[in-house]
C-alpha positions as CSV (number, residue, x, y, z in Angstrom):
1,X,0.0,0.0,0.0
2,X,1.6,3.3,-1.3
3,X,1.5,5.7,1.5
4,X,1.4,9.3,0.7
5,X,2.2,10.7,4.3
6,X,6.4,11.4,4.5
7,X,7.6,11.6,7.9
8,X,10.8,13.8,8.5
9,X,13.1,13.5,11.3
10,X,15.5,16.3,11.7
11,X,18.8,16.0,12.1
12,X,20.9,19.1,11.2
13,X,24.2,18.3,13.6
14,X,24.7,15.3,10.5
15,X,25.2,18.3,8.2
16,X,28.0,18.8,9.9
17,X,29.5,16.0,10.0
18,X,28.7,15.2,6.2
19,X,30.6,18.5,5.3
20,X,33.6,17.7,7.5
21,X,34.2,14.4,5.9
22,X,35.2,15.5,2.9
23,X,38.0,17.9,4.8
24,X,39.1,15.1,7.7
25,X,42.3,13.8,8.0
26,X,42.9,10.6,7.1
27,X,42.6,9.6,10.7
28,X,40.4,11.5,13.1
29,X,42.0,10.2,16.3
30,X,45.6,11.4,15.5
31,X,44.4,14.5,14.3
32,X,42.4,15.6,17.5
33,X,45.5,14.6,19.3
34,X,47.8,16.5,17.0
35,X,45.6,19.9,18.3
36,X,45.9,21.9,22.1
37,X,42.3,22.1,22.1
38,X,41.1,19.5,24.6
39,X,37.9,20.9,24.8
40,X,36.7,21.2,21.2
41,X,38.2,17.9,19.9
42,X,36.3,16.4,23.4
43,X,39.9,15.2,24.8
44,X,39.1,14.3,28.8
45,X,42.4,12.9,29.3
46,X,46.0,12.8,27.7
47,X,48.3,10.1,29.5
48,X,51.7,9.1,28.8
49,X,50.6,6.6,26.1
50,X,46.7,6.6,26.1
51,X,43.9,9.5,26.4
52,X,40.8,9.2,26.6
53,X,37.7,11.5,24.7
54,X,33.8,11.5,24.0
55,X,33.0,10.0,21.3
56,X,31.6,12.7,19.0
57,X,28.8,10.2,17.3
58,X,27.7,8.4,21.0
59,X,25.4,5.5,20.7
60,X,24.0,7.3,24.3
61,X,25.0,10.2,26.6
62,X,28.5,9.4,28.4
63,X,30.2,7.1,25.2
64,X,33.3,7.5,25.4
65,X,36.5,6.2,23.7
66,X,39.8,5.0,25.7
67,X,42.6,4.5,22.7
68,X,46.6,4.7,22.7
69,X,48.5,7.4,21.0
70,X,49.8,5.3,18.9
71,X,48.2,4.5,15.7
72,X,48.0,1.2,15.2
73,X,44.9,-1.5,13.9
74,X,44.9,-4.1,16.8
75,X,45.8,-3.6,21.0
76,X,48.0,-6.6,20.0
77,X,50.0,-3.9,17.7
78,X,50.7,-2.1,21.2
79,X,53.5,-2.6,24.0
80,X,52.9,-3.8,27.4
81,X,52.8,-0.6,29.2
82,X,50.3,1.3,26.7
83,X,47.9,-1.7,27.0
84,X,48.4,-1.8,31.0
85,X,47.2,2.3,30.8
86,X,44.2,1.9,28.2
87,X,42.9,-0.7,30.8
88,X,44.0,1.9,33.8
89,X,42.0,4.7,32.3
90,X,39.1,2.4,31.6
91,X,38.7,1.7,35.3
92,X,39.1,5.4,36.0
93,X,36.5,6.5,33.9
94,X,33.9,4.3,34.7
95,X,34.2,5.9,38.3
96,X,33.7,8.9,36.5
97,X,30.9,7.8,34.6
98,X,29.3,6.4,37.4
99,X,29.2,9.8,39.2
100,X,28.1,11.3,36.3
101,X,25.3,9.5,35.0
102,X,24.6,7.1,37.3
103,X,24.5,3.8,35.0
104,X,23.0,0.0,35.6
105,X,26.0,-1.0,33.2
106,X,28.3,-0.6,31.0
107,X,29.1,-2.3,27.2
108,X,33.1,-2.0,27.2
109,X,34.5,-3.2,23.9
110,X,36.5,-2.5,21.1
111,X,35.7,-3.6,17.4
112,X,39.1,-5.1,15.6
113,X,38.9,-4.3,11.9
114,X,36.3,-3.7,9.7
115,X,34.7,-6.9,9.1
116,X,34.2,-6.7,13.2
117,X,32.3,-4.0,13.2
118,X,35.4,-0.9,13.2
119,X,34.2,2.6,12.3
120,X,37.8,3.9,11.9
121,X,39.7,0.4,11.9
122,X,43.1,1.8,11.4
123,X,43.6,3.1,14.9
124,X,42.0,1.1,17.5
125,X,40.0,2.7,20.5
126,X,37.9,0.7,23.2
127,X,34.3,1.8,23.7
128,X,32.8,2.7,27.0
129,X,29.0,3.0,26.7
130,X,26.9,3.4,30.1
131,X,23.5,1.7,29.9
132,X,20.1,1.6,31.6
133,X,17.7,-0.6,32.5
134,X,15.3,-0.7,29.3
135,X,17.6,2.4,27.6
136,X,16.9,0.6,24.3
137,X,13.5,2.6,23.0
138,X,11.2,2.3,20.0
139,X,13.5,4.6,17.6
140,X,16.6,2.2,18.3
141,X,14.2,-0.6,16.8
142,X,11.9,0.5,14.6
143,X,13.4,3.6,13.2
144,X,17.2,3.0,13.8
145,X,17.4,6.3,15.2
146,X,19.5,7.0,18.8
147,X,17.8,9.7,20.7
148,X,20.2,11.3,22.9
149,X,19.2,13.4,25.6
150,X,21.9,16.3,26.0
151,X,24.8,17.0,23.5
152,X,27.9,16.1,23.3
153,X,29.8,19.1,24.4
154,X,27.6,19.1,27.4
155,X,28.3,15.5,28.3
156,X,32.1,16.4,27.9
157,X,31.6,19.4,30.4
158,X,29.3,17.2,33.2
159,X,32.5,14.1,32.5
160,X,35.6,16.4,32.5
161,X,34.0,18.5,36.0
162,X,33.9,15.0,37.3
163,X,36.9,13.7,36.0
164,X,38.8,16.6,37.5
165,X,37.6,16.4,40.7
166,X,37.8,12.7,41.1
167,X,42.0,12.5,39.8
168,X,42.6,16.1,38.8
């Protein structure tokens, strides 16, 4: 049945994102890195070998990514003492995250290569992702839309205020 109703769903921050593709590097991660400016690239953290940042495309509020300076495909690419921080700083900010946001859960992963799922498979990052009891809503399923409920630069300010306080 032909159905003459369209339905729009608005999402001008994509615009963005469609525009800058065409002028990103070839990888996102090292160029953040590359810049001073933790706040507008969404850098929480620099370590010695590992920071950690929100991720600018969050599957929910409080997604953040844990990855090594170094830019390499697989955590088996990386030595000893850059794994032993990534897993460090994922401890640390899931106190943080906790604080934050309060979370039943967490998903805490990272997707090796494309075929596995990798968004930018050449540098790999670990995902932490706080969940909720029944945070999974009718968009996620029958529109495969995420609806997030604050932006991301706010969710970097309400982590980094926390963050700083807790190991500042």
């Amino acid at each position: 049945m032909y159905n003459k109703t369209m339905e729009y769903l608005w999402s001008p921050w994509r615009m963005k994102y469609i525009m800058d593709k065409e002028k990103t590097p070839q990888c996102v991660f090292c160029d953040a890195i590359s810049h001073q400016s933790d706040e507008e690239y969404l850098i929480l953290h620099r370590g010695k070998n590992a920071f950690i940042m929100v991720n600018r495309f969050p599957y929910t509020s409080g997604h953040l990514l844990v990855l090594p300076y170094k830019h390499v495909p697989s955590y088996e690419d990386l030595d000893q003492d850059s794994r032993s921080e990534i897993m460090e700083l994922l401890n640390l900010v899931t106190h943080a995250l906790r604080a934050v946001y309060h979370p039943q859960g967490f998903n805490v992963g990272a997707n090796i290569g494309e075929d596995a799922g990798a968004g930018i498979a050449p540098h790999v990052h670990f995902h932490l992702v706080p969940r909720w009891r029944g945070d999974s809503n009718f968009m996620s399923v029958t529109a495969n839309t995420r609806v997030l409920p604050e932006e991301v630069e706010e969710s970097y300010r309400r982590i980094k205020q926390i963050w700083d306080r807790l190991f500042g």
